[in-house]
C-alpha positions in Angstrom: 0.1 -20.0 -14.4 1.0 -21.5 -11.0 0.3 -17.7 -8.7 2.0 -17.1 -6.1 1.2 -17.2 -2.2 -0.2 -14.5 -1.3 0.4 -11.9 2.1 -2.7 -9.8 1.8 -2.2 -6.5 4.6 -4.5 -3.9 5.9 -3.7 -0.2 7.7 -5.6 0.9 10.1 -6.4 3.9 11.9 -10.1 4.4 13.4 -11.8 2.0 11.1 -14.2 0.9 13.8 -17.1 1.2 11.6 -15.4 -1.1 8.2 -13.2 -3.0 9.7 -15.7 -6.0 10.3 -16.5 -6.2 7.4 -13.4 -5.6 5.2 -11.6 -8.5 7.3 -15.1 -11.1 6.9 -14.7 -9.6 2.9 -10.8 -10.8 2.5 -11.4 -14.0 4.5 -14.1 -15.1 2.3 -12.3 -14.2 -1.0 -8.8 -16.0 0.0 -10.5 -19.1 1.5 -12.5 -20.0 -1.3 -9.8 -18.9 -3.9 -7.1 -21.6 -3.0 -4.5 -19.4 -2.9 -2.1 -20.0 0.1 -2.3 -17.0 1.5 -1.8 -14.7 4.8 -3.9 -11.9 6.3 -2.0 -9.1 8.4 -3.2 -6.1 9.5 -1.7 -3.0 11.6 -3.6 -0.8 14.2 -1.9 2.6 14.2 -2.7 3.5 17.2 -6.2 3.3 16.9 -8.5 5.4 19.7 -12.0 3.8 18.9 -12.7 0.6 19.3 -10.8 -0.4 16.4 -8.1 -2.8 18.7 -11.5 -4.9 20.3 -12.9 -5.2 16.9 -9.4 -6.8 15.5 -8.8 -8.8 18.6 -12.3 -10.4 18.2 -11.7 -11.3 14.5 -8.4 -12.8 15.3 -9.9 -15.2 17.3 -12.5 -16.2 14.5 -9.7 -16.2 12.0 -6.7 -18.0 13.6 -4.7 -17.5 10.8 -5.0 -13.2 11.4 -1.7 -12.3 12.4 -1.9 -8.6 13.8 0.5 -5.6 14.7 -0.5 -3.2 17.2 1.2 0.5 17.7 1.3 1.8 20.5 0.6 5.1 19.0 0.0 6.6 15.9 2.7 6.3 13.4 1.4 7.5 10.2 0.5 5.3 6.9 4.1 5.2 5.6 5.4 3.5 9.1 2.0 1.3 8.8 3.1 0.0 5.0 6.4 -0.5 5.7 5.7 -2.3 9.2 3.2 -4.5 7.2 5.8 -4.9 4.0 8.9 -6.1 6.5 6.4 -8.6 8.0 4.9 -9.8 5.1 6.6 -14.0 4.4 4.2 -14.6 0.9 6.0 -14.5 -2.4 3.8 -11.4 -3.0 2.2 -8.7 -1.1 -0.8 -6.8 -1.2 -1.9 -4.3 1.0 -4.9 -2.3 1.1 -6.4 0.1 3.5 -9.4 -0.7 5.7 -11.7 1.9 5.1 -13.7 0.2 1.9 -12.0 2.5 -0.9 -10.5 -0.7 -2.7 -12.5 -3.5 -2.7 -10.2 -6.9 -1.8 -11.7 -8.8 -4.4 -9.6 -6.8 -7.4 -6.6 -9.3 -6.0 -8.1 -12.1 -8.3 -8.6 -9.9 -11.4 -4.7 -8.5 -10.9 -3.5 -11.8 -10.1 -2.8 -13.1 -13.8 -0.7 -9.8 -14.5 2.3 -10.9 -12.5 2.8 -13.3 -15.8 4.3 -10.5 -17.4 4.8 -8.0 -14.4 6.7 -7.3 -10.9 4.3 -4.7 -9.7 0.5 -4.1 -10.6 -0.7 -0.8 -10.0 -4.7 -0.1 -8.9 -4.2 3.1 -10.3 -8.2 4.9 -9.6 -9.9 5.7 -12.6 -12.4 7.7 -10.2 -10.9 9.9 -7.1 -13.4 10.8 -5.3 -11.7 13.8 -3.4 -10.8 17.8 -3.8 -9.1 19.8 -6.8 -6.4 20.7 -4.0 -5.7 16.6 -3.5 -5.8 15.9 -7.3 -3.1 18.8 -8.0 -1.1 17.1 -5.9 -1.3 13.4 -6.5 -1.2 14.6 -10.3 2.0 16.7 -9.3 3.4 13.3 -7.3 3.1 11.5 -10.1 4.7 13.5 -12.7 7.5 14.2 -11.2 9.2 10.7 -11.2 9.0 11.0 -15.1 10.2 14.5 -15.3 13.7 13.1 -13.2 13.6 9.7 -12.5 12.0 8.1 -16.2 9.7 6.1 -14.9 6.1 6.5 -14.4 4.4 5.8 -11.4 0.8 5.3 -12.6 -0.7 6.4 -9.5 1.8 5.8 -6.7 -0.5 6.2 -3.7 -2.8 2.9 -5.0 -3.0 -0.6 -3.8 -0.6 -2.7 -5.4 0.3 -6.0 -5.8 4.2 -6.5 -5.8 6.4 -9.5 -5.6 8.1 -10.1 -2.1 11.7 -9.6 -3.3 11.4 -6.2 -4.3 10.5 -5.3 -0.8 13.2 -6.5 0.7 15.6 -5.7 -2.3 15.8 -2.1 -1.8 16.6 0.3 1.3 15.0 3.0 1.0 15.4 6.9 1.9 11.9 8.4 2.4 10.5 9.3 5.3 7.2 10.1 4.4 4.2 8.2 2.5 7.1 9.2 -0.7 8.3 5.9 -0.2 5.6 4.0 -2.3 6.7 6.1 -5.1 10.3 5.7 -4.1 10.3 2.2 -4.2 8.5 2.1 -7.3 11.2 4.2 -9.3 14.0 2.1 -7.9 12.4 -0.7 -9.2 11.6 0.7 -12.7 15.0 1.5 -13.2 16.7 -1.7 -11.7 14.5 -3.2 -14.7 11.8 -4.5 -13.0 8.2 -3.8 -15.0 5.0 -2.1 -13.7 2.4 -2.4 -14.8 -1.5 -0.8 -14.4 -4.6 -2.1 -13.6 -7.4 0.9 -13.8 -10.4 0.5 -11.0 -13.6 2.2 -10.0 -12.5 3.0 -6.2 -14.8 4.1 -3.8 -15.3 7.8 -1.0 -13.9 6.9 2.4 -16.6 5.7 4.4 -14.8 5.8 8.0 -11.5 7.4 9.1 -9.6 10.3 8.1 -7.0 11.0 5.5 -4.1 13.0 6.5 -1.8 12.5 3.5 -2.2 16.1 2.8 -1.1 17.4 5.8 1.9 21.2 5.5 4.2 18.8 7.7 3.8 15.9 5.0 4.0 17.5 1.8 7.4 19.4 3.0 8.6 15.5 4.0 7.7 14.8 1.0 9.6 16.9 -1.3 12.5 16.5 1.1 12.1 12.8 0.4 12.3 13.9 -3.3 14.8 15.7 -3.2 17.3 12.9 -1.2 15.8 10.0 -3.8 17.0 12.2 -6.8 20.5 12.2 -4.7 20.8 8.9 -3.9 19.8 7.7 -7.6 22.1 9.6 -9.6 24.8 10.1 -7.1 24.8 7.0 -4.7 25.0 7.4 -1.0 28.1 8.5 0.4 27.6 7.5 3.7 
C-alpha cells in the first residue's frame, strides 16, 4: 500500500533528561523510512531546561516545528493543541518520556489498510493497582454505554487526520481520547489494536490520576453519554 504522510507529535512537560534523545530517535526513524513526514512537539510549560533542550534541536532539525505554553496546561490541552496543528494525512503522537518507543509507527503503519485508528494498547503497565482499577474502569465503561471498546484509550495511536478534525468534542479532561474514539466507533469508523511491550517512566511525572481529574473525568462521561444519545441542544 501507498501510507500515508505522516505528522508524528510529542508532549512535553519536564522531559529534560529524554527529550534528546526521543527527538534524535524519531528523526532517525522518519528520515530513513521515506515517509513524508512532520515532527511537532509541545512544551507545557516546562520548568527545567526542557525549552533550551527543544530550541537547540530545532535548529538541528529544521523541519521541527514547536509549540511553546506559556504555562502548564495539562496533557489533554497538549494532545489537542498538537492534533489541531497536525497538516499529515495521519497523526501520531507519543509522549516524550521513553514509555512508547517511536519506532512501533512502522510496525502499525500497514494496519491503516484495514483501519482508521490503531491502538498501542500496553500489554505491560508498569504502574499501581490504584492506576490499573482505573484505566481498567475507563475502558469498560464505553462498552457498558457507548458499544464500543476502547482498547486502552490512554495509548499512543495512530489515527487518520480527518477524524480529528471531524468531530467537536465535549471533554474537558484527558476523557477526550476516549471520547473521540467512541464517536468514531459509532460513526462507523474501525479500530483496531496493536498490543506492545511499553516501558516505566524514566523522567517527568504523571498526574493523570489526580481527585480534580478523575471528577472531570466522569463529568466528561457523563456530558459524552448526553450528547450521544440526545444531541446537543445548544
Amino acid at each position: 500500500m501507498k501510507f500515508p504522510s505522516i505528522s508524528v507529535g510529542f508532549a512535553v512537560y519536564n522531559e529534560e533528561e529524554t527529550i534528546k534523545e526521543v527527538l534524535e530517535e524519531a528523526e532517525s526513524i522518519l528520515s530513513g523510512s521515506g515517509l513524508e513526514y512532520e515532527i511537532l512537539i509541545c512544551n507545557d510549560g516546562s520548568t527545567d531546561r526542557s525549552k533550551h533542550i527543544i530550541e537547540d534541536m530545532a535548529r538541528k532539525f529544521s523541519g521541527l516545528r514547536v509549540i511553546n505554553h506559556p504555562r502548564n496546561l495539562g496533557i489533554r490541552a497538549t494532545f489537542e493543541d498538537l492534533y489541531r496543528k497536525s497538516r499529515k494525512d495521519a497523526v501520531f503522537l507519543n509522549a516524550a518520556d521513553k514509555q512508547w518507543n517511536t519506532a512501533i509507527l512502522l510496525d502499525m503503519l500497514p494496519l491503516l489498510k484495514k483501519a482508521d485508528i490503531v491502538i498501542a494498547s500496553r500489554r505491560n503497565k508498569p504502574y499501581g493497582i490504584w492506576r490499573r482499577v482505573i484505566s481498567w474502569t475507563f475502558n469498560f465503561i464505553p462498552v457498558l454505554l457507548f458499544g464500543v471498546r476502547t482498547f486502552d484509550a490512554g495509548a499512543v495511536k495512530l489515527m487518520r487526520r480527518e477524524i480529528i478534525e471531524r468531530f467537536q468534542l465535549v471533554s474537558k479532561s484527558p476523557f477526550s481520547e476516549a471520547e473521540r474514539l467512541i464517536r468514531a466507533a459509532r460513526a462507523g469508523y474501525r479500530i483496531v489494536e496493536y498490543p506492545v511491550e511499553v516501558f516505566a517512566r524514566t523522567s517527568g511525572r504523571s498526574h493523570a490520576i489526580k481527585l480534580n481529574v478523575l471528577l472531570t473525568a466522569l463529568a466528561d462521561l457523563m456530558r459524552v453519554w448526553y450528547v450521544v444519545y440526545f444531541g446537543d441542544k445548544k
